[in-house]
C-alpha positions in Angstrom: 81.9 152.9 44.9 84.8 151.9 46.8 88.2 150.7 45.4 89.0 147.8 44.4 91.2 145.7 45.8 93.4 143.9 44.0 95.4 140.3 45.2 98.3 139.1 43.3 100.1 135.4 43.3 96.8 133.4 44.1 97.5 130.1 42.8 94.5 128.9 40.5 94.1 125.8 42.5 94.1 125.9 46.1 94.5 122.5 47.7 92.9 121.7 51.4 95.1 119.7 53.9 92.9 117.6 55.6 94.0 116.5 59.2 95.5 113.2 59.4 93.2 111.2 61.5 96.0 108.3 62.1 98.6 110.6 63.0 99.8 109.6 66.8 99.5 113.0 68.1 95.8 112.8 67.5 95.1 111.6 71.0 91.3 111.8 70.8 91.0 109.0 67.9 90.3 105.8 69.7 92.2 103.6 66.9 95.5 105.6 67.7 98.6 103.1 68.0 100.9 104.1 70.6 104.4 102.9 70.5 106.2 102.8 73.9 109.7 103.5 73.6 111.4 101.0 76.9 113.1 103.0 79.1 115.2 102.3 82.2 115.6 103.7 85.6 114.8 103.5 89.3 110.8 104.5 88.8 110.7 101.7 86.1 112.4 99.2 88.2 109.9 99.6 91.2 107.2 99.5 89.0 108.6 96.2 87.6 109.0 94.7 90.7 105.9 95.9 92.6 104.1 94.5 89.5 105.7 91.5 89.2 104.8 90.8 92.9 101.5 91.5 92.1 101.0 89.3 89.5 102.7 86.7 91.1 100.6 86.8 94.4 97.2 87.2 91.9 98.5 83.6 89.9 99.7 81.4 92.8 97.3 82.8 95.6 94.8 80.1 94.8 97.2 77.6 94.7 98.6 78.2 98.8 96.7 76.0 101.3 95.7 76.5 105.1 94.8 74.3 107.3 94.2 71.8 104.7 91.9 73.7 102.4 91.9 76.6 99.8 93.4 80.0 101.7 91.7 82.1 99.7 88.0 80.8 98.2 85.0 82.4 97.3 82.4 79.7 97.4 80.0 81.4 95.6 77.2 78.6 95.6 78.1 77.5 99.2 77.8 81.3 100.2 80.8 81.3 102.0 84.2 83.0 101.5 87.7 81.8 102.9 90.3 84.0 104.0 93.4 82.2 105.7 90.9 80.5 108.3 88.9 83.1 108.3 85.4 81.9 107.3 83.2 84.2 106.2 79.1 84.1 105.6 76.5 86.1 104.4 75.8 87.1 108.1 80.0 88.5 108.4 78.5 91.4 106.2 80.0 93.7 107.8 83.4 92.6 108.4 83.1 92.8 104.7 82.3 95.8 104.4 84.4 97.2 106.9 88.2 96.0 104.3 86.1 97.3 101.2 85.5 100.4 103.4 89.5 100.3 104.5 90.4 99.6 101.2 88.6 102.6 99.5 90.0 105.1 102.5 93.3 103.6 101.7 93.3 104.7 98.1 91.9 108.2 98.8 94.7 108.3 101.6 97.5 107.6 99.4 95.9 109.4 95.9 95.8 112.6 98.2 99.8 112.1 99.6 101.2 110.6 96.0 99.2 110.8 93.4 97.9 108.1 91.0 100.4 105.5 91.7 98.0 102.9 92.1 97.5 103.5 88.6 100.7 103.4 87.2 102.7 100.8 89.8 99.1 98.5 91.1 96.6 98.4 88.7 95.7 95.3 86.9 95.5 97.0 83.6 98.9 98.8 83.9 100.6 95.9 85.0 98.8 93.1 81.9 98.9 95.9 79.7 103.2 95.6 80.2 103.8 92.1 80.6 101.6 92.5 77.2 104.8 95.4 75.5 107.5 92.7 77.1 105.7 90.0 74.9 105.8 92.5 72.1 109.1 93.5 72.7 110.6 90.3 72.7 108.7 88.8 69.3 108.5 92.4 67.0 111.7 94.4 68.8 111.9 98.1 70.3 109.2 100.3 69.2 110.7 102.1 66.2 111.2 98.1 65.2 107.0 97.3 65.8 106.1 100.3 63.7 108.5 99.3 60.9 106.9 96.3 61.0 103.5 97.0 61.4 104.3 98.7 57.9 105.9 96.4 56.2 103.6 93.8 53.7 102.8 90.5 55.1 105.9 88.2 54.2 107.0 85.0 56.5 109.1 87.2 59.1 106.3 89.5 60.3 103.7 86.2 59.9 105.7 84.4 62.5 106.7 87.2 64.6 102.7 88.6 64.8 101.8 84.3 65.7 104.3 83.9 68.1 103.0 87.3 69.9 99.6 87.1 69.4 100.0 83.5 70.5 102.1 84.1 73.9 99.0 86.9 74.7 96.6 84.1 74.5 98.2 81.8 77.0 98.8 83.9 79.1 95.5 85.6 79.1 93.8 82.1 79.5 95.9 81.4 82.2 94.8 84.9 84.3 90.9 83.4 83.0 91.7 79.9 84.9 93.6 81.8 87.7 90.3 84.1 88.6 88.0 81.5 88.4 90.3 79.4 90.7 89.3 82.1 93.2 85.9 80.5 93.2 86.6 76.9 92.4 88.5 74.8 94.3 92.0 75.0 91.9 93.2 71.6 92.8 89.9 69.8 91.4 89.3 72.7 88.2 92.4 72.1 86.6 92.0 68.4 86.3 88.5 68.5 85.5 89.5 70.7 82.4 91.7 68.6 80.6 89.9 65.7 81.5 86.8 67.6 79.9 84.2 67.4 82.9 84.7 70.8 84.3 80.7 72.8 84.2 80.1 74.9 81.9 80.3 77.9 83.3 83.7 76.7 84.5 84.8 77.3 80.7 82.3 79.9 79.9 83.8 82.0 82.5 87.5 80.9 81.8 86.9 81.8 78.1 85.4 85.1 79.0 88.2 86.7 81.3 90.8 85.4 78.4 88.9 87.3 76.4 88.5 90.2 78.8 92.5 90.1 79.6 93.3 89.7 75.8 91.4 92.8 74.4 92.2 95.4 77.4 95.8 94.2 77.7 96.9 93.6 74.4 94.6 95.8 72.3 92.7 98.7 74.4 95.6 99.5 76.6 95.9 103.2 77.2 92.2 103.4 76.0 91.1 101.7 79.4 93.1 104.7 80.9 91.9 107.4 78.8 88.2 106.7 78.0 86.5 104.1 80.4 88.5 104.2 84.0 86.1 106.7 86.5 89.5 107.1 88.3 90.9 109.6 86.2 87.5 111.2 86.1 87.1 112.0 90.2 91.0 111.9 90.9 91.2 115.7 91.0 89.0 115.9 93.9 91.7 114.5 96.2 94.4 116.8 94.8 95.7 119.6 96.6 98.6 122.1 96.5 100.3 119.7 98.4 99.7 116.4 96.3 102.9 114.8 95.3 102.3 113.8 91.1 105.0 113.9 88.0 105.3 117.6 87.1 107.6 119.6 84.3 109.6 122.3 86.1 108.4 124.8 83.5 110.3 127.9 85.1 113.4 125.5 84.2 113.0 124.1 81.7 111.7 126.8 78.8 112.7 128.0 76.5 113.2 124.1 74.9 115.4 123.9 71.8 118.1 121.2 70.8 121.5 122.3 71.8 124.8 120.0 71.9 126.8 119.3 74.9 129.6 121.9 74.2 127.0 124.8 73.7 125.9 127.1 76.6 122.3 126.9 77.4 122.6 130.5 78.9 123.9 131.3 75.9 121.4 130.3 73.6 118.6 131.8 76.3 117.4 128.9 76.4 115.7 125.7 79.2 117.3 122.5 80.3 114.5 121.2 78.2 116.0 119.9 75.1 112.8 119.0 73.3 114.1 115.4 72.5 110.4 114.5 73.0 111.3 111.0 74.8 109.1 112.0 77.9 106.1 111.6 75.3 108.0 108.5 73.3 107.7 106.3 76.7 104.5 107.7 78.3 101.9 104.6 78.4 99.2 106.8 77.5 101.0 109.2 74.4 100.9 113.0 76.8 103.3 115.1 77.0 103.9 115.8 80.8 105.0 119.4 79.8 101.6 120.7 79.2 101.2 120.6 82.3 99.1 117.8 85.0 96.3 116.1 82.9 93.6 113.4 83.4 95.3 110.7 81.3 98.5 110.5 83.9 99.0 107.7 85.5 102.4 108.4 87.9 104.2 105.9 86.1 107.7 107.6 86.3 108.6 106.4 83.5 108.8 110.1 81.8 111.1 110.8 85.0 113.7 108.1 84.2 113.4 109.1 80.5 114.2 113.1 81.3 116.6 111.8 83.8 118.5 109.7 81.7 119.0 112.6 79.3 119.8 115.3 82.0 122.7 113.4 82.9 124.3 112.9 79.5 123.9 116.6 79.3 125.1 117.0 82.3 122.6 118.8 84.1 121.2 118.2 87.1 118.1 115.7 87.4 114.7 116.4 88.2 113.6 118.5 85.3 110.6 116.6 85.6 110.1 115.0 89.0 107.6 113.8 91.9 106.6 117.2 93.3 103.8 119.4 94.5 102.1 122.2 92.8 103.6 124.5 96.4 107.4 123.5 95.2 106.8 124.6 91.6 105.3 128.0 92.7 107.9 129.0 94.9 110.4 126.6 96.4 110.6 128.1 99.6 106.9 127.0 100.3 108.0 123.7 101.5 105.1 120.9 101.3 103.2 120.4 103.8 102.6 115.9 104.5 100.5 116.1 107.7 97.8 118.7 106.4 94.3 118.2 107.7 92.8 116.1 104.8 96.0 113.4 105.5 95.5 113.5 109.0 91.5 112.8 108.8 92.3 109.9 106.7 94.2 108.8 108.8 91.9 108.5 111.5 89.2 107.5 109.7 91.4 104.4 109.0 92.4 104.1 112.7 88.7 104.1 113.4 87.9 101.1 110.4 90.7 99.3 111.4 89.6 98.9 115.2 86.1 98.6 113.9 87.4 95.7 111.9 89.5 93.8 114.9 86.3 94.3 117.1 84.7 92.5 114.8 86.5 89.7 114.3 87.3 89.3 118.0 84.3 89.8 118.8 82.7 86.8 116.1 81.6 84.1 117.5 82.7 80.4 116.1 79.0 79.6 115.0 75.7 80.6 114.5 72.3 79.6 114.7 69.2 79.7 112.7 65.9 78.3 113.4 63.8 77.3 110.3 59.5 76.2 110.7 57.1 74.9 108.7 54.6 77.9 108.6 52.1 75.3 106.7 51.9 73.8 110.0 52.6 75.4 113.2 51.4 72.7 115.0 50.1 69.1 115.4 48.3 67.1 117.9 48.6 63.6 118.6 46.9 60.8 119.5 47.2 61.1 123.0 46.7 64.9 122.8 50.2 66.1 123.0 50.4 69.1 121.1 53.7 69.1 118.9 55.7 71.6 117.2 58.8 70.4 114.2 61.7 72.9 113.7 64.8 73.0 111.6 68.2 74.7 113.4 70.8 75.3 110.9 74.5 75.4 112.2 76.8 77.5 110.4 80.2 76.1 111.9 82.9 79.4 111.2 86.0 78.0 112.4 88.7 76.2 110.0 88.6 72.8 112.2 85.6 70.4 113.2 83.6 70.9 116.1 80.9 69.3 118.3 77.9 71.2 119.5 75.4 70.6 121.8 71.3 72.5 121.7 69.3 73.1 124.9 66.2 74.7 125.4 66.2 77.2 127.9 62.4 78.8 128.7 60.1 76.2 128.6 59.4 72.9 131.3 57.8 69.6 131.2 58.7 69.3 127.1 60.2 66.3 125.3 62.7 66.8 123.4 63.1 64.5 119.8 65.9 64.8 117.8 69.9 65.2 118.4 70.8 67.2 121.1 74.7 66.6 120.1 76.2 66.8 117.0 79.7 67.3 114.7 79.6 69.8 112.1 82.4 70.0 109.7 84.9 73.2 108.8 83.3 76.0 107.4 80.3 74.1 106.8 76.6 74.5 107.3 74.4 71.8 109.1 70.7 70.7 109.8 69.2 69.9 112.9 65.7 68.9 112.6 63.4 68.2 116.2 60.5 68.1 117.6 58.8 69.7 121.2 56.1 67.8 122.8 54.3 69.4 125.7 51.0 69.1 127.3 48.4 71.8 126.4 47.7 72.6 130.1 50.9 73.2 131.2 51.3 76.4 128.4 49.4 79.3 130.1 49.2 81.7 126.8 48.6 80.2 122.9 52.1 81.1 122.1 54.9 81.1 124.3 58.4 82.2 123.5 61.7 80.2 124.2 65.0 80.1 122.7 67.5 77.7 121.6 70.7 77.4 123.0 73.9 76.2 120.8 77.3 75.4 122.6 80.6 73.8 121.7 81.4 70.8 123.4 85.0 72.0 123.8 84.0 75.5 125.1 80.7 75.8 126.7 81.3 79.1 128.0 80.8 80.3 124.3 77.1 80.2 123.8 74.5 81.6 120.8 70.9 81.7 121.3 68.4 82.1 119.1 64.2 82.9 120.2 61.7 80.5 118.8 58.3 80.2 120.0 55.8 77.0 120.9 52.3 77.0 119.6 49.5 75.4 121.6 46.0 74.4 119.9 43.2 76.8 120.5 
């Protein structure tokens, strides 16, 4: 038998600490409140000013006319979409896709130079989600204040202060609903229509539905947006190089971290500039600590920067313990980043390339267009005097911003009559029907069906010229 061992001091009852599922470094539990301590500092102030800009242009964009009508409308119904003058319809397809296609190569351009900072200066939800923490800030106070309160038993204070919040959030996130929907409804007539109750339905259905949209990502999912739902974060790492510019902890510098006073020697103490005052976590948006090194849930906001910066210099160290720079500078600082490596440069061109694409194609857009509509039922009739007869329908798409007067030929067939208008005004950006008739003799058309084509022409510029190929069907 072998000895037995023997254990002494176990206490009879042995109690099991189980994890505290509220606690905020738990960043995995979706019902985590995160408390952003305000900071201040140059990052912060371009983010507040590059967001404010974008906010304003998003709320009073609708409201800015050209040429007397809405510069920017998506007339949805209609089928046609505004653009200071420019008019677009479903058959400008590809000038659309060509600024979606700029747009995306844009992104990857600057995600590959700088990092996320379309995430943390641009996007919508960074930019609501802290216009939604000044609202909080100015109602419930800094953030050790909010989680006081948030503590504290309902009494009259933290009634008023949680209405007057809660309150501000819903204004302003049904005024973002009416904004977007002002995008596709002419502004000047919606806003009327809505206090005077004779707005559609959809009008306040969709209104109702953005607030709602605004109210719960902005003022209640925030970070979660960031963490668990965005695909952003997901593919980001594919554009990253060596040579990508995103926040980093100078590691090498800053460990070993440990709390020090001013007066004491860090080289002393063996230890880091890092002081472990934990403030780049206290003001990151999304609750990470930028010291474990780059992670999915950054956004580039800087705001960790100005924190760490802030501190550096009351210890009187130099700045940039945690900074913009590239994985190449944090290996070895002579290995100087590289800016014009081949991935930049082939962005580059590829948005050279879209961008000429794009002016070709505008330029090269003509002011109308032309499509011919028949009966199929009916491809033909014969008269009385046996004439044979053939009905179509030309709709004109007008494309410029101002009035115009067009004329229609025929060009391919002789000895017809013509019935119907020959000229015509069609209004801005709208769409008009032409419907006519050809009458010709069946012995003067040698084949059953013989092709021709309409011709459409400006009045004012009758160089400029679409044609569209029809054909005339005899009886058999």
């Amino acid at each position: 038998m072998g000895k037995q061992i023997k254990v002494k001091n176990i206490p009879s009852e042995v109690k099991i600490q189980k994890p505290d599922l509220n606690s905020q470094n738990d960043q995995f539990n979706p019902r985590n409140r995160i408390y952003v301590r305000a900071v201040s500092g140059l990052h912060q102030l371009l983010r507040q000013r590059i967001g404010f800009l974008g906010m304003l242009a998003f709320m009073l964009l609708p409201w800015i006319n050209f040429n007397g009508q809405q510069a920017v409308l998506f007339d949805l119904i209609g089928q046609k979409y505004n653009i200071f003058g420019l008019t677009l319809w479903p058959q400008d397809f590809t000038i659309l896709a060509f600024i979606l296609m700029l747009s995306a190569f844009a992104l990857f351009l600057v995600t590959t130079f700088y990092g996320r900072v379309w995430c943390g200066y641009t996007c919508p939800q960074t930019v609501w989600t802290f216009i939604f923490i000044w609202f909080e800030e100015k109602f419930e106070g800094t953030a050790n204040q909010r989680k006081k309160l948030d503590q504290r038993p309902m009494n009259f204070d933290k009634f008023w202060r949680k209405t007057a919040k809660h309150s501000s959030w819903w204004l302003f996130s049904l005024y973002t609903g009416f904004s977007f929907v002002g995008y596709f409804t002419p502004i000047r007539e919606l806003l009327p229509d809505l206090f005077l109750l004779q707005a559609g339905v959809y009008s306040y259905g969709c209104i109702l539905f953005f607030a709602v949209c605004t109210y719960g990502n902005a003022g209640w999912m925030r970070e979660i947006m960031c963490l668990h739902i965005c695909p952003y974060s997901r593919f980001q790492s594919a554009m990253f190089d060596k040579d990508t510019f995103t926040v980093s902890y100078d590691e090498k510098r800053g460990e070993s971290r440990g709390p020090r006073s001013r007066k004491q020697d860090r080289n002393e103490l063996e230890l880091g500039d890092c002081i472990d005052c934990n403030l780049c976590v206290q003001v990151c948006p999304t609750g990470i600590d930028i010291r474990n090194g780059l992670q999915a849930e950054c956004i580039n906001c800087g705001a960790c920067i100005d924190a760490c910066d802030g501190v550096m210099d009351k210890m009187n160290y130099p700045r940039g313990l945690i900074s913009y720079t590239t994985e190449r500078n944090l290996e070895t600082p002579e290995n100087k980043t590289n800016p014009l490596r081949p991935k930049i440069i082939g962005y580059i061109v590829i948005l050279l390339v879209l961008s000429m694409a794009l002016i070709a194609n505008i330029v090269m857009r003509q002011p109308m267009s032309l499509d011919i509509i028949r009966d199929r039922n009916q491809l033909y009739r014969v008269d009385f005097n046996g004439l044979v007869e053939n009905t179509y329908t030309l709709k004109v798409i007008n494309k410029a911003q101002n009035e115009q007067a067009f004329t229609v030929k025929v060009e391919g067939l002789e000895n017809f009559n013509y019935i119907g208008k020959q000229r015509f005004t069609v209004g801005a950006g709208e769409s008009y029907n032409v419907p006519l008739s050809l009458v010709m003799d069946p012995y003067d058309l040698k084949r059953p069906m013989t092709e021709f084509n309409f011709v459409l022409s400006p009045v004012d510029d009758p160089s400029s010229t679409v044609s569209q190929s029809s054909n005339f069907f005899k009886a058999r």
